[in-house]
C-alpha positions in Angstrom: -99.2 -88.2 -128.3 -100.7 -90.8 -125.9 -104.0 -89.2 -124.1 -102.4 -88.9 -120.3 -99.9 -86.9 -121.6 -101.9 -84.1 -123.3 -102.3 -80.9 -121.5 -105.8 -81.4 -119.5 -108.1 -78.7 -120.7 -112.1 -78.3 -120.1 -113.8 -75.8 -122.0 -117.9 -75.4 -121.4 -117.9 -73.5 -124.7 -116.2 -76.3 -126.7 -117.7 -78.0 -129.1 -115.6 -80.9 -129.7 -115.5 -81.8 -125.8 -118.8 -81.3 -125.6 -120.1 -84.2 -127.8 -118.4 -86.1 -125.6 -117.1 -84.7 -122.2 -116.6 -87.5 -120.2 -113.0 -88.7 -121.0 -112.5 -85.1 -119.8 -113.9 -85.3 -117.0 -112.6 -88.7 -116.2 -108.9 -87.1 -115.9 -110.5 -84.2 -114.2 -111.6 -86.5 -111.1 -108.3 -88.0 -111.2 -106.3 -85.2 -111.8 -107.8 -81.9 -111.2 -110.8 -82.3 -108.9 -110.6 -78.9 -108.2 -110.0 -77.2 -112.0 -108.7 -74.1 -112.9 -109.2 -72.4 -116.3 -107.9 -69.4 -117.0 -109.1 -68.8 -120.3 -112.4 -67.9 -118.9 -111.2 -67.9 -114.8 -113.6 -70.4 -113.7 -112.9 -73.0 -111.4 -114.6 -76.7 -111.5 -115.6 -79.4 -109.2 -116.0 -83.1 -111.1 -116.3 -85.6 -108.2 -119.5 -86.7 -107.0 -118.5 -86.6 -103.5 -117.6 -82.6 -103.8 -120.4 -81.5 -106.2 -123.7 -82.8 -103.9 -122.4 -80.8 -100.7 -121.6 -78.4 -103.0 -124.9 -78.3 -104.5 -126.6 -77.8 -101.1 -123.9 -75.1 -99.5 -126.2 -72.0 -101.2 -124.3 -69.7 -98.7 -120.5 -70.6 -100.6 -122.2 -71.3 -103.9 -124.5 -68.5 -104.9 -127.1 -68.7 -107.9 -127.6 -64.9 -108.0 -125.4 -64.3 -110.7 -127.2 -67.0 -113.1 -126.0 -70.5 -113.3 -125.3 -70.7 -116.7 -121.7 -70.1 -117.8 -122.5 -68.0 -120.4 -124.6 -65.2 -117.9 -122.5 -66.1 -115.3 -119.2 -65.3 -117.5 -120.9 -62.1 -118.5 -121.3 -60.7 -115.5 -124.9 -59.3 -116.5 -127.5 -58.2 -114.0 -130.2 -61.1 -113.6 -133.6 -60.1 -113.7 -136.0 -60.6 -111.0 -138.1 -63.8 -110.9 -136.2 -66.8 -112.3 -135.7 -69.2 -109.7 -132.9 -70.6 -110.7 -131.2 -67.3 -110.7 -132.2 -66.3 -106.8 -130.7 -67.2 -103.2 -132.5 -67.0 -100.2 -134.5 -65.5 -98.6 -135.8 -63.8 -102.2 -135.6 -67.9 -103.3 -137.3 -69.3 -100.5 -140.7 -66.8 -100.9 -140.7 -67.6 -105.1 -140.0 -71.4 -104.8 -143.1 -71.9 -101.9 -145.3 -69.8 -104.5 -144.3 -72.1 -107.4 -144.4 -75.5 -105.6 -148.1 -74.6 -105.0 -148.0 -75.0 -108.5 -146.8 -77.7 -109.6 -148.9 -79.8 -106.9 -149.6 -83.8 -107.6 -153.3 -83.2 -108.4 -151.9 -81.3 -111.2 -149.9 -83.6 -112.0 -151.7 -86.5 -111.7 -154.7 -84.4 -114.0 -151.7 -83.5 -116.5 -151.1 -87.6 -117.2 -154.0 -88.3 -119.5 -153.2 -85.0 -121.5 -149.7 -85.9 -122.0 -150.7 -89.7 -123.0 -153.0 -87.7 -125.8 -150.3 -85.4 -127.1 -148.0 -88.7 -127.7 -150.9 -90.5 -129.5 -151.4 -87.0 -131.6 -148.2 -86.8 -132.4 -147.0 -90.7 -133.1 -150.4 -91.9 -134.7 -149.0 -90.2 -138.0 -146.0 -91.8 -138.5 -147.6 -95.6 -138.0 -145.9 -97.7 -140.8 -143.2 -94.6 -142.1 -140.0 -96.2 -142.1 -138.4 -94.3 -139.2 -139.2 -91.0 -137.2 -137.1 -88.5 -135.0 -137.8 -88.8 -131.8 -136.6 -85.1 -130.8 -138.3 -83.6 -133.7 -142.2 -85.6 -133.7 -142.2 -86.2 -130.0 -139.3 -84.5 -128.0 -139.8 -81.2 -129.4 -143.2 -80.9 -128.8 -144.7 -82.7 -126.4 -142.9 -81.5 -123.7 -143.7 -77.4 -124.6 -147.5 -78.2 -125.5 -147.7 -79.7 -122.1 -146.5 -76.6 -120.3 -148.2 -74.4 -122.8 -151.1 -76.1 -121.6 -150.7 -76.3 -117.7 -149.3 -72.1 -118.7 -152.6 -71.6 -120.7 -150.8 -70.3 -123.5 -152.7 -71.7 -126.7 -151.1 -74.2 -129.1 -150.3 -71.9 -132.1 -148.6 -69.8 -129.7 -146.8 -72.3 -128.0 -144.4 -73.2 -131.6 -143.3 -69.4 -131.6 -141.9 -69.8 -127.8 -140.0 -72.5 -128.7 -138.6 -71.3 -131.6 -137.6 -68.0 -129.8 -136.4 -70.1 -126.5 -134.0 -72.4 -129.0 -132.8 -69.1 -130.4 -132.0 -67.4 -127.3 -130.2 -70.1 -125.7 -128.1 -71.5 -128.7 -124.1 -70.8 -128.0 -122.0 -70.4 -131.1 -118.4 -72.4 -130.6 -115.9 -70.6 -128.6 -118.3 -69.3 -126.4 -120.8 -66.1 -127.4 -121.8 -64.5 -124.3 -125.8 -64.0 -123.4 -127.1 -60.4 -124.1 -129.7 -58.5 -121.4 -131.3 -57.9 -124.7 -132.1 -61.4 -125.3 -133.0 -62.0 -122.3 -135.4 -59.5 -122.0 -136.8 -60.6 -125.7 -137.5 -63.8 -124.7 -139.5 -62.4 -121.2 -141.4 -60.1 -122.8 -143.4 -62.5 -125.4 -145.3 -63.7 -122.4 -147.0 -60.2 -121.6 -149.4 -60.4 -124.3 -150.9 -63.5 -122.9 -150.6 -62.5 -119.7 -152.2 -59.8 -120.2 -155.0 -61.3 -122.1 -155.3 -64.1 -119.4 -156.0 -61.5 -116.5 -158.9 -60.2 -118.1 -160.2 -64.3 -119.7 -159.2 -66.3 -116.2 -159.4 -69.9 -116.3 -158.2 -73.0 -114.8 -154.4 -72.8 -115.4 -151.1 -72.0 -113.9 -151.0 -68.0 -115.6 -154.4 -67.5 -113.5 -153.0 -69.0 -110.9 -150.2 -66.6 -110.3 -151.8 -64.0 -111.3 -154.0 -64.3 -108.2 -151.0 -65.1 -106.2 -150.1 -63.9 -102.8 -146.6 -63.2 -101.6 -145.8 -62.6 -98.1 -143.2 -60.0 -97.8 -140.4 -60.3 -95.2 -142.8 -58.4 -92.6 -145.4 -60.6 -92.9 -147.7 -58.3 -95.0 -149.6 -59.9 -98.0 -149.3 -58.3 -101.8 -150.0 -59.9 -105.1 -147.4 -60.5 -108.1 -147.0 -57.9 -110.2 -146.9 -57.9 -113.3 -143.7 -58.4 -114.5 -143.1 -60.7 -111.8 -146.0 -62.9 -113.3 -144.2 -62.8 -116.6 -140.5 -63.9 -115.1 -142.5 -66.6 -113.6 -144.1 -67.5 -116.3 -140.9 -67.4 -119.0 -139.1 -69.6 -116.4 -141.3 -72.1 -116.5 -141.9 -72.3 -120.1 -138.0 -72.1 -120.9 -137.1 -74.7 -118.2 -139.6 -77.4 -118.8 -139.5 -77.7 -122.7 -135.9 -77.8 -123.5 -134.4 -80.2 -121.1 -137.6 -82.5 -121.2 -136.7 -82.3 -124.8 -133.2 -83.6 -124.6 -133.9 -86.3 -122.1 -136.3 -88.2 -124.4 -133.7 -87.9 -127.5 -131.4 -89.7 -125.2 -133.5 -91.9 -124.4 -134.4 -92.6 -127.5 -130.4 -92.8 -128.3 -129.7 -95.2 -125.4 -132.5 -97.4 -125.7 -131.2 -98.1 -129.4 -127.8 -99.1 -128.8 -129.0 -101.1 -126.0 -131.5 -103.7 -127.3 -131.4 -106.1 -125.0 -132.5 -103.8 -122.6 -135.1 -102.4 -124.4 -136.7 -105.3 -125.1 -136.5 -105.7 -121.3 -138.6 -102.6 -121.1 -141.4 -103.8 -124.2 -141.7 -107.0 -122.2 -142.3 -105.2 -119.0 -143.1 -101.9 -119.3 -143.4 -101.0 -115.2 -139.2 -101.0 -115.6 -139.8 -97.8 -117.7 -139.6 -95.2 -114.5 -136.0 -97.2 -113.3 -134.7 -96.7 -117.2 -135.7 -92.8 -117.0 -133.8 -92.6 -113.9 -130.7 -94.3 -115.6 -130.9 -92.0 -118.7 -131.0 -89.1 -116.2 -127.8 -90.4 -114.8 -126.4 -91.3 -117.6 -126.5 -88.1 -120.0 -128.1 -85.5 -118.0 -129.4 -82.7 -120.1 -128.5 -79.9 -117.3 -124.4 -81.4 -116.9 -123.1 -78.4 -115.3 -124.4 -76.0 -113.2 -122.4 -72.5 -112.3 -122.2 -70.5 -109.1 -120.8 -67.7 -108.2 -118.4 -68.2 -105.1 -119.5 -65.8 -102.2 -117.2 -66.4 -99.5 -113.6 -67.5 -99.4 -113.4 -71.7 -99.1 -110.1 -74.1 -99.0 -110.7 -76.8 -101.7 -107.8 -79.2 -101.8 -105.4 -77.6 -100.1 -106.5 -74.1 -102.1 -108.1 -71.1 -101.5 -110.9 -70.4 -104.0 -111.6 -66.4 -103.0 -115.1 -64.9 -102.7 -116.0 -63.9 -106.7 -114.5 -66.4 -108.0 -116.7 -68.3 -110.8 -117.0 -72.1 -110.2 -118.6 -74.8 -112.3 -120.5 -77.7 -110.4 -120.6 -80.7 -112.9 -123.3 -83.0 -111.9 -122.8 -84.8 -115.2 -119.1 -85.8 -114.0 -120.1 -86.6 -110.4 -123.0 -89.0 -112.1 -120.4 -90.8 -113.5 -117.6 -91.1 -110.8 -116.1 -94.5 -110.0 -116.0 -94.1 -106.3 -119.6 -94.1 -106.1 -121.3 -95.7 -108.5 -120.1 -99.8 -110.5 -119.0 -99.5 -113.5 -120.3 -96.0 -114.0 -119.7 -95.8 -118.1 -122.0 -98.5 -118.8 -125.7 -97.8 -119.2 -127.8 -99.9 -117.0 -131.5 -99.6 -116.5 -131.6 -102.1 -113.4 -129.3 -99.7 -111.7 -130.2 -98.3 -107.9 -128.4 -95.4 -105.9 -129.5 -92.3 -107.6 -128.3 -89.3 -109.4 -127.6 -85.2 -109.4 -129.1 -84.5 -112.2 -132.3 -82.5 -111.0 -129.9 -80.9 -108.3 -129.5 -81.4 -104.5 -130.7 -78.9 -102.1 -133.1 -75.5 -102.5 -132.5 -76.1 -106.1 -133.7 -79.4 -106.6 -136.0 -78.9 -109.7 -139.2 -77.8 -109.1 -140.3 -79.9 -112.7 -138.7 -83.3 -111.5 -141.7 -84.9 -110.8 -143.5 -83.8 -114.7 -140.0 -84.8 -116.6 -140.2 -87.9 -115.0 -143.7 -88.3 -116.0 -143.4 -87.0 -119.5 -140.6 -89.6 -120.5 -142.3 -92.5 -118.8 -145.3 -91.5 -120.7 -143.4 -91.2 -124.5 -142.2 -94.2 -124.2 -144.9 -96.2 -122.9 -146.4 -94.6 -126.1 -143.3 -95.6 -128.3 -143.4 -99.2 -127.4 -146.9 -99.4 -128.1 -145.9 -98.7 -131.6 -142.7 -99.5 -132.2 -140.4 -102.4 -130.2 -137.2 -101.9 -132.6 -135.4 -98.9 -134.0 -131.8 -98.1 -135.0 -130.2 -94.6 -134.3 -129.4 -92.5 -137.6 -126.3 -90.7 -136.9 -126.0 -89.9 -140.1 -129.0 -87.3 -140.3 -128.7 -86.8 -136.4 -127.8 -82.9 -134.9 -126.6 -82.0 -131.4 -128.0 -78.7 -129.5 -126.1 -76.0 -128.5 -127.1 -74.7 -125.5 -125.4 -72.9 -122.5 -127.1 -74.8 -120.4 -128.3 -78.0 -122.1 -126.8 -81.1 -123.6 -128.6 -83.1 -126.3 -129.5 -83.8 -129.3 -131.3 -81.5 -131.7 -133.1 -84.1 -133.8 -132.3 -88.0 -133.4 -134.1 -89.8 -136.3 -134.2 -93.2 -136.2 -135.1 -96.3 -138.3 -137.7 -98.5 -137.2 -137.7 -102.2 -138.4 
């Protein structure tokens, strides 16, 4: 049965569309730009010129009910204090707390101590025949960094990501998240928060423990405490995974493109404009769910207030109306992307994700100028909310 003539189906929980879900959504943008699925009664928008208003309109599109499709399927209640999980005006108060934190001083401060976790972790593997750059670099680097900005020591840093991968990993089909979980994964920061309050020091967990929030009438109050450790599971969740992913496609793209990376060995200041490429390419955050709190007319149809609607940044990055040949991989390319978001949502951790890959592979190249992909010993992640790959081991010449 030819391809056009099979029943168009998309399926966040699916497995085999997930490895690869843009023929999917290809049809989608031509077909279905607004789909409906009633397997899970979720709607979907795919083209780029829907999904960035989209992404802005917070009053339609509410985050409040989580913006993963698994939480947001669920229907569970979200806890207070993850970002990505608030509307305003609760959002605006958080987000001006956190931006305070991630500030450029501190990121300019953070460079150096990324640069040094790269060498730490690369130096070993000088003259092995290959090494997996999700599993020695992608993996870690990314999670000791925030452990580090967090001030949550290195040996603790391991267990967090091993619980965060844990929590977030979606069984085929579609297992929905438990409050339980949730909670679990929360409450393994308390013990270092509460350690921290009493040992401060120079570091983002000090930081907001000492924070002020102004409430609505204007009055001043600190964090408590379990705000302090929402904040602080947020960030630790949110900056290691997708970082994660975005280096192992990197690392992916960059092999089955050699001419282009040799592009990027001969002249490393293209490395930023090849990060920005990957983003768009095979965004680690595709899709990003809402929950729908006001009626809106969407070609011609009436999606009603409660309705559950997928925004798929990862489709829009790839639609033909606005970008050339969108399917091709191109590291010169201008016009950016949606993967970080559009509007009060834009991520908060652009500015260190972009920093952390630039970093790697300045790192990589220094080491290594030639590698081939191993698909063979090579695992995708499962996530809710995250495409990538799990490890990506590669051979280097």
């Amino acid at each position: 049965m030819s391809n056009s003539t099979t029943e168009l189906y998309y399926d966040p929980f699916d497995h085999a569309i997930d490895d690869d879900p843009y023929p999917v959504w290809k049809r989608m943008r031509a077909e279905a730009p607004l789909y409906f699925n009633d397997k899970y009664n979720f709607y979907a928008l795919s083209r780029y010129d829907d999904v960035g208003p989209a992404l802005h309109d917070w009053q339609t599109y509410r985050s409040g009910h989580g913006t993963t499709a698994d939480v947001l399927f669920s229907g569970i209640d979200i806890p207070p204090g993850i970002l990505l999980w608030e509307d305003p005006p609760l959002h605006d108060l958080h987000r001006r707390l956190l931006s305070r934190v991630f500030t450029p001083r501190r990121m300019l401060a953070v460079e150096g101590m990324v640069r040094d976790l790269c060498s730490r972790a690369l130096d070993p593997l000088r003259g092995s025949d290959g090494f997996d750059f999700v599993g020695d670099l992608g993996a870690i680097m990314p999670m000791r960094t925030i452990g580090y900005l967090l001030g949550i020591p290195e040996e603790g840093q391991q267990q967090i990501r091993e619980r965060n991968d844990k929590s977030i990993t979606v069984e085929s089909g579609g297992s929905l998240l438990s409050a339980t979980t949730l909670e679990e994964s929360i409450g393994q920061f308390a013990d270092y928060i509460e350690w921290r309050a009493s040992h401060p020091s120079d570091d983002l967990m000090t930081e907001l423990l000492n924070a002020q929030v102004e409430e609505p009438d204007g009055t001043m109050r600190p964090l408590d405490r379990g705000e302090v450790i929402a904040y602080t599971a947020m960030i630790a969740g949110a900056g290691g995974e997708t970082t994660a992913r975005l280096i192992g496609f990197m690392g992916e793209l960059l092999g089955e493109n050699p001419d282009q990376r040799r592009e990027l060995v001969a002249d490393p200041s293209l490395i930023p404009s090849a990060v920005e490429e990957t983003l768009r390419y095979e965004p680690p955050s595709p899709v990003q769910g809402r929950y729908v709190a006001q009626d809106t007319e969407l070609y011609g149809q009436t999606v009603t207030e409660g309705s559950y609607m997928l925004l798929l940044n990862a489709s829009a990055n790839r639609d033909e109306t606005h970008f050339d040949d969108p399917d091709r991989y191109d590291i010169h390319r201008t016009g950016g992307h949606l993967s970080f978001g559009q509007g009060l949502h834009f991520c908060l951790g652009s500015s260190l994700a972009r920093l952390e890959a630039r970093v790697a592979f300045e790192e990589v190249f220094k080491r290594w100028t030639d590698w081939d992909v191993d698909y063979q010993n090579a695992s995708r992640a499962r996530t809710s909310s995250v495409r990538g790959w799990a490890r990506l081991p590669v051979k280097v010449a």
